[in-house]
C-alpha positions as CSV (number, residue, x, y, z in Angstrom):
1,X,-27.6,-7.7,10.1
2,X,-25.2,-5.3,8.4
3,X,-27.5,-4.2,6.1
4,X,-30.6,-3.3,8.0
5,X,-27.8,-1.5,10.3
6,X,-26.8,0.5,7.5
7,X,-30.2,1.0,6.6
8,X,-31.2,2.7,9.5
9,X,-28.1,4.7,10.3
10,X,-28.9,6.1,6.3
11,X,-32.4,7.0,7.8
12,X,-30.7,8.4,10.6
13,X,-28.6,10.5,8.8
14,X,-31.7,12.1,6.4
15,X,-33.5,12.8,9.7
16,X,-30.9,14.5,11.2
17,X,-31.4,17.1,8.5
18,X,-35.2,17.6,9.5
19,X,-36.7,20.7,11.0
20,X,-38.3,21.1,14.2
21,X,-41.4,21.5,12.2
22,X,-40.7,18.3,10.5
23,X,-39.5,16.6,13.3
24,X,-43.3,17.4,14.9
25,X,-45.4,16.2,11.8
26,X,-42.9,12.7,11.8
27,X,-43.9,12.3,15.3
28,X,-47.6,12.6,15.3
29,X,-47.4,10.2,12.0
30,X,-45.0,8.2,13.7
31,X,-47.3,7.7,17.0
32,X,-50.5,7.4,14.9
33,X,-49.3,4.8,13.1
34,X,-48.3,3.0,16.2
35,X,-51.4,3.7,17.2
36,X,-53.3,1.9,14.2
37,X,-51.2,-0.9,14.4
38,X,-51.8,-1.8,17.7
39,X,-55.8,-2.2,17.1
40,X,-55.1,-4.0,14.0
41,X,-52.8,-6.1,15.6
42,X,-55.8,-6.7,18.9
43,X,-58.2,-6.9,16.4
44,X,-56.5,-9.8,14.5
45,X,-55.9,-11.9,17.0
46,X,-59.0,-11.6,18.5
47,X,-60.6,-12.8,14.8
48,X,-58.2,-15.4,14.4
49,X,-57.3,-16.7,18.2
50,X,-60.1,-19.4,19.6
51,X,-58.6,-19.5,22.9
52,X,-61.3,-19.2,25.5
53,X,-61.8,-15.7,26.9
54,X,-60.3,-14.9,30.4
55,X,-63.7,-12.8,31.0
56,X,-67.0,-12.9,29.5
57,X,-66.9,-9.9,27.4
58,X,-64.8,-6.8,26.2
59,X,-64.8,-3.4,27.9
60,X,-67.2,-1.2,26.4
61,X,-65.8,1.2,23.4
62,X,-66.2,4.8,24.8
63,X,-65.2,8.2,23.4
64,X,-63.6,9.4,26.1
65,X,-61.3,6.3,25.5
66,X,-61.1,7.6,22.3
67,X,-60.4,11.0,23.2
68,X,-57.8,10.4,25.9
69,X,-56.2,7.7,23.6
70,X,-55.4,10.4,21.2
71,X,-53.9,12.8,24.2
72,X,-51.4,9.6,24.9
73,X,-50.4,9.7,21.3
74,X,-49.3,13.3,21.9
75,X,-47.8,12.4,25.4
76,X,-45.8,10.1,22.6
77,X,-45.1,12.2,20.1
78,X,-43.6,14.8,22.9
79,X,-41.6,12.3,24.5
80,X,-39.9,11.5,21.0
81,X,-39.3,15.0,20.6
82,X,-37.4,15.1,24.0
83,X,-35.2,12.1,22.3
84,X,-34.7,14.1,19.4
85,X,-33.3,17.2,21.6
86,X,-31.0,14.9,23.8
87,X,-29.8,13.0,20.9
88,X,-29.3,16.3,18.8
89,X,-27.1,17.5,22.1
90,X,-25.4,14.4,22.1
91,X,-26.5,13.3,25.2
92,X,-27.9,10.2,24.1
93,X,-25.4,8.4,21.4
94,X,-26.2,5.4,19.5
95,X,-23.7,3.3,18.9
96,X,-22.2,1.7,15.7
97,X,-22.4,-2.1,16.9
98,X,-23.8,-4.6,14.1
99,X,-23.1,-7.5,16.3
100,X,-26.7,-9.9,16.5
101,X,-25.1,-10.8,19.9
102,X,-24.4,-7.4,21.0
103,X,-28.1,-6.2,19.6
104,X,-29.7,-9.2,21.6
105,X,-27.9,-8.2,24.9
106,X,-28.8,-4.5,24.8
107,X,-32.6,-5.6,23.7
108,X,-32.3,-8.1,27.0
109,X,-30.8,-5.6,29.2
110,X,-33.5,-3.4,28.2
111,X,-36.6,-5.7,28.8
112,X,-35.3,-6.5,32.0
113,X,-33.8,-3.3,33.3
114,X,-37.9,-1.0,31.9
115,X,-39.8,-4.6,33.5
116,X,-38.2,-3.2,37.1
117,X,-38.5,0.2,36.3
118,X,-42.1,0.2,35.2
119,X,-42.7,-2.4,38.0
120,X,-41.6,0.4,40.5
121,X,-43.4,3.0,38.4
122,X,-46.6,0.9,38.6
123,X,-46.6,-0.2,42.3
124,X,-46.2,3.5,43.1
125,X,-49.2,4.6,40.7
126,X,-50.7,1.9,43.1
127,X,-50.8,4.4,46.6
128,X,-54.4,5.4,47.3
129,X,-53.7,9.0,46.6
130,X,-51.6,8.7,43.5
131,X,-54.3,6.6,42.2
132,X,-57.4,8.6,42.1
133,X,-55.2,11.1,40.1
134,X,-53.1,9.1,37.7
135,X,-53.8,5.0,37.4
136,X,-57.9,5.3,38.4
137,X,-59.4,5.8,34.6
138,X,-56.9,2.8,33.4
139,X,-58.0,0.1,35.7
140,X,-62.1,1.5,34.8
141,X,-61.3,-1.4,32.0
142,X,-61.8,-4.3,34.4
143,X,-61.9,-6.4,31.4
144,X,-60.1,-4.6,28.2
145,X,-60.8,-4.0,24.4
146,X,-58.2,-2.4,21.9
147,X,-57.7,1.0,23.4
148,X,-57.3,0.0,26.9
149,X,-53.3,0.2,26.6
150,X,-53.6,3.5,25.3
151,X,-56.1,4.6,28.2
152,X,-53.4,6.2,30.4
153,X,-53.3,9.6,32.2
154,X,-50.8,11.9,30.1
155,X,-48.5,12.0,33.6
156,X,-47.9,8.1,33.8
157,X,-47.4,8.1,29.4
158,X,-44.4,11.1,30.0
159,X,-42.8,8.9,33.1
160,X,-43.2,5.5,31.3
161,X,-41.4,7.6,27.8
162,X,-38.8,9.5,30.0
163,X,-37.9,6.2,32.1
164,X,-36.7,5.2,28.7
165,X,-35.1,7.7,27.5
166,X,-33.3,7.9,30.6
167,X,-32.2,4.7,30.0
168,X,-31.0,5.3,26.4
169,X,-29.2,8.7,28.0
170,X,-26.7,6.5,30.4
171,X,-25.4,3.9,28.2
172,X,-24.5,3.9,24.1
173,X,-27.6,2.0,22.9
174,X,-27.2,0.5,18.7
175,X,-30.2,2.0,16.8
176,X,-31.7,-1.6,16.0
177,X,-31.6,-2.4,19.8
178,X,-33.7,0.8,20.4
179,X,-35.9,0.0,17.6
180,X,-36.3,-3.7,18.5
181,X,-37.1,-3.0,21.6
182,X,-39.7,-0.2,21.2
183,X,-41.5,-2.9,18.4
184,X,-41.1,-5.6,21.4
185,X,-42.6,-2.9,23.6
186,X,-45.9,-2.1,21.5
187,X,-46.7,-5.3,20.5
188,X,-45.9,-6.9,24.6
189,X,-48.6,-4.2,25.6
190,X,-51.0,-4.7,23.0
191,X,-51.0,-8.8,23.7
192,X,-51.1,-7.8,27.3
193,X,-54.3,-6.6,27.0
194,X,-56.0,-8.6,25.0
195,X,-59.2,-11.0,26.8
196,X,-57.8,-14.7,25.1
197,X,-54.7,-16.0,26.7
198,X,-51.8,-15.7,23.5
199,X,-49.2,-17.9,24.8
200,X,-49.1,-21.2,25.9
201,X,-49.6,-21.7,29.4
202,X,-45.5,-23.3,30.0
203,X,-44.4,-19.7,29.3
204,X,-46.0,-19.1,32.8
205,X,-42.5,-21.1,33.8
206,X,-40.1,-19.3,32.4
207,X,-41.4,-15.8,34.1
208,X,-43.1,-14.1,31.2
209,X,-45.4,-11.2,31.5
210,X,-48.5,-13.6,29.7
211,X,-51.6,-12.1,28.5
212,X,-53.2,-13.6,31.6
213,X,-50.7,-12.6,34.1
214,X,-52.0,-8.6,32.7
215,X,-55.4,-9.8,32.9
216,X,-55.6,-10.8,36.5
217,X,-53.5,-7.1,37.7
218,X,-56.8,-5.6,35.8
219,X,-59.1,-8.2,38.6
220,X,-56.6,-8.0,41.1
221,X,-55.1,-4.3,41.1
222,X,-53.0,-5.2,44.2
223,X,-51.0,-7.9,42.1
224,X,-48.9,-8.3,39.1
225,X,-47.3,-5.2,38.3
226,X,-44.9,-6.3,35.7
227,X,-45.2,-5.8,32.1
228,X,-43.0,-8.1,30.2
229,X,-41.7,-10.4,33.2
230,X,-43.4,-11.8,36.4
231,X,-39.7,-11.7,37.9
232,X,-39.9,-8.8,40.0
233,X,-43.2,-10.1,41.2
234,X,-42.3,-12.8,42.4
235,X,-39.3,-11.6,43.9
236,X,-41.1,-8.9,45.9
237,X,-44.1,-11.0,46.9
238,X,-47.0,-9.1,44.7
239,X,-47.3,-12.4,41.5
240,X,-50.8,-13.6,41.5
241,X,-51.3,-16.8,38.9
């Protein structure tokens, strides 16, 4: 633990020294590579996964999808930037914890604290109005294929990355819990929305956000608008198994 710590507070430190300029090209290669990772990761599991399919066939591949996937990437690579700016002004501050037990309880705290958020986000995105203009071209993937997670209207990519860095602003966050968390993050919403179930069905019992549970907000757009939990669902009377 103390060395991949150290590791990444060295990085830290070398990226401290970058330019803005710099700081822009690491964040479009950052974000790209994200980006390539999450369809290789899709793509994978669909090869190797024989679970039966929760609907008969993948979303059609579009260029639009295409083409608005790579305007999310953007979104992403600006909302780094506005990291970069707070944590240059020291308004967000990482902390110097190597503790696994302190790391796991930030990464928790963080999960749970972005599930309510992005629940409250989602629901929201959910009134008629807001809808046609923000959440509509998302839930046109009735069934999803590899870009349907990155199929997002720039507006809802900037509030789901500022809700974070919000988040990171107001408490003293370790750099491996950020970094955990935002690995947690990418792979959670490329499983989510995938069309074979990943986990086993008992996960359904201990309130986690299952590939299936995603799958059936996509059928059902008045239900399930948690990401990595059903908890909040549940709680406020919108879960639908």
């Amino acid at each position: 633990m103390d060395n991949i710590t150290d590791t990444l507070h060295h990085y830290i430190h070398l990226l401290a020294q970058f330019s803005w300029l710099e700081w822009i090209i690491f964040s479009l290669i950052v974000n790209i590579l994200l980006f390539l990772f999450s369809i290789l990761l899709f793509l994978f599991i669909e090869k190797t996964c024989h679970k039966k399919t929760l609907q008969p066939t993948n979303h059609p591949i579009y260029k639009t999808d295409f083409l608005i996937s790579l305007l999310t990437i953007i979104c992403n690579a600006f909302v780094m930037l506005i990291g970069v700016v707070l944590w240059k002004n020291n308004l967000i501050v990482l902390n110097e914890s190597k503790s696994l037990f302190s790391v796991a309880l930030e990464c928790i705290g963080l999960l749970i604290l972005m599930d309510l958020f992005m629940y409250i986000f989602h629901y929201l995105a959910h009134i008629p109005f807001i809808y046609k203009i923000l959440h509509r071209k998302h839930h046109e993937h009735t069934s999803t294929n590899f870009l349907s997670l990155f199929v997002l209207h720039p507006f809802e990519t900037l509030g789901f990355g500022l809700m974070m860095i919000s988040l990171f602003s107001f408490y003293d966050f370790s750099i491996l819990s950020i970094v955990l968390y935002l690995t947690i993050n990418l792979i959670w919403g490329t499983i989510g929305h995938l069309n074979r179930e990943f986990f086993p069905s008992s996960f359904d019992l201990f309130f986690v956000g299952t590939t299936k549970f995603h799958n059936q907000h996509h059928l059902y757009e008045n239900k399930n608008f948690g990401f990595y939990t059903s908890i909040w669902d549940r709680i406020f009377g919108t879960y639908k198994a």
